[in-house]
C-alpha positions as CSV (number, residue, x, y, z in Angstrom):
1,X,0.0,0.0,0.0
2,X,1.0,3.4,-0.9
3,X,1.8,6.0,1.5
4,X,-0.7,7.9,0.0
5,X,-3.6,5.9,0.4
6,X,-2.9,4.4,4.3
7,X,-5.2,5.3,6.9
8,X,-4.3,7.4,10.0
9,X,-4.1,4.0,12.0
10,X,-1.6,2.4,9.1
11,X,0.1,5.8,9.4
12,X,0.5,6.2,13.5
13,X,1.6,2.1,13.4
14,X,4.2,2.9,10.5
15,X,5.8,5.9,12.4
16,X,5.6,3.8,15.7
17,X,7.5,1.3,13.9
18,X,9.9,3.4,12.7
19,X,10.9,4.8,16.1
20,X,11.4,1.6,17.7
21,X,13.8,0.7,14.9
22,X,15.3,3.7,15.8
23,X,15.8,2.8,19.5
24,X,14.3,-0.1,20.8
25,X,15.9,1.0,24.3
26,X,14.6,4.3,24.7
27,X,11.1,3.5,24.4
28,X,11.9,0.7,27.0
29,X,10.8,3.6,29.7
30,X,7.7,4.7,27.8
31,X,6.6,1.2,27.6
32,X,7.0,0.4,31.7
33,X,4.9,3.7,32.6
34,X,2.3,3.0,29.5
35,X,1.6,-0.4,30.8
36,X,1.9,0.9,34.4
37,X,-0.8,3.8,34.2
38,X,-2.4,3.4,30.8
39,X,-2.6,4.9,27.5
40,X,-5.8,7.4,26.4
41,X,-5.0,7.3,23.2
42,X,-4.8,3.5,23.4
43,X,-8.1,3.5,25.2
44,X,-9.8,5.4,22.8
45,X,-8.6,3.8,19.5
46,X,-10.1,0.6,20.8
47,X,-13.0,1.5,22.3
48,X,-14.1,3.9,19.1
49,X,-15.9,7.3,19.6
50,X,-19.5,5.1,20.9
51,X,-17.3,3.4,23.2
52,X,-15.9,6.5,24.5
53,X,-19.1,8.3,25.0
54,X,-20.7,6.2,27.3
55,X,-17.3,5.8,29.1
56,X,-17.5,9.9,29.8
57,X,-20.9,9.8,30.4
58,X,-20.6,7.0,33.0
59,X,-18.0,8.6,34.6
60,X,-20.3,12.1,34.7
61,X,-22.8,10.0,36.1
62,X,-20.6,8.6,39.0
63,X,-19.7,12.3,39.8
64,X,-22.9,13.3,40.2
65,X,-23.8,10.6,42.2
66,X,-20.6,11.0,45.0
67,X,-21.3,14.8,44.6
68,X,-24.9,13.9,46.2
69,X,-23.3,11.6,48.5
């Protein structure tokens, strides 16, 4: 596939791939605290923008809720 026609996601894993080539060792750190506290843009990739919505508005609603409390 042309660089052209790849998607965003093709494009973000290409230049991801492309900096670990560059050096696998520094990214050693970013990987430890990614895995140890989580990734956003990770989360929201997979989860897709429904997904995401009724994650914020779940975690309005539980705001609310301890706000009452």
């Amino acid at each position: 596939m042309s660089q052209d026609k790849e998607t965003p996601v093709e494009r973000q894993e290409r230049l991801r791939q492309e900096e670990l080539k560059k050096s696998p060792l520094g990214n050693l750190g970013d990987s430890y605290h990614r895995a140890q506290h989580g990734d956003l843009a990770g989360l929201s990739g997979r989860l897709g923008w429904k997904g995401l919505l009724i994650t914020i508005v779940i975690l309005i609603a539980i705001l609310v809720v301890l706000a009452i409390l």
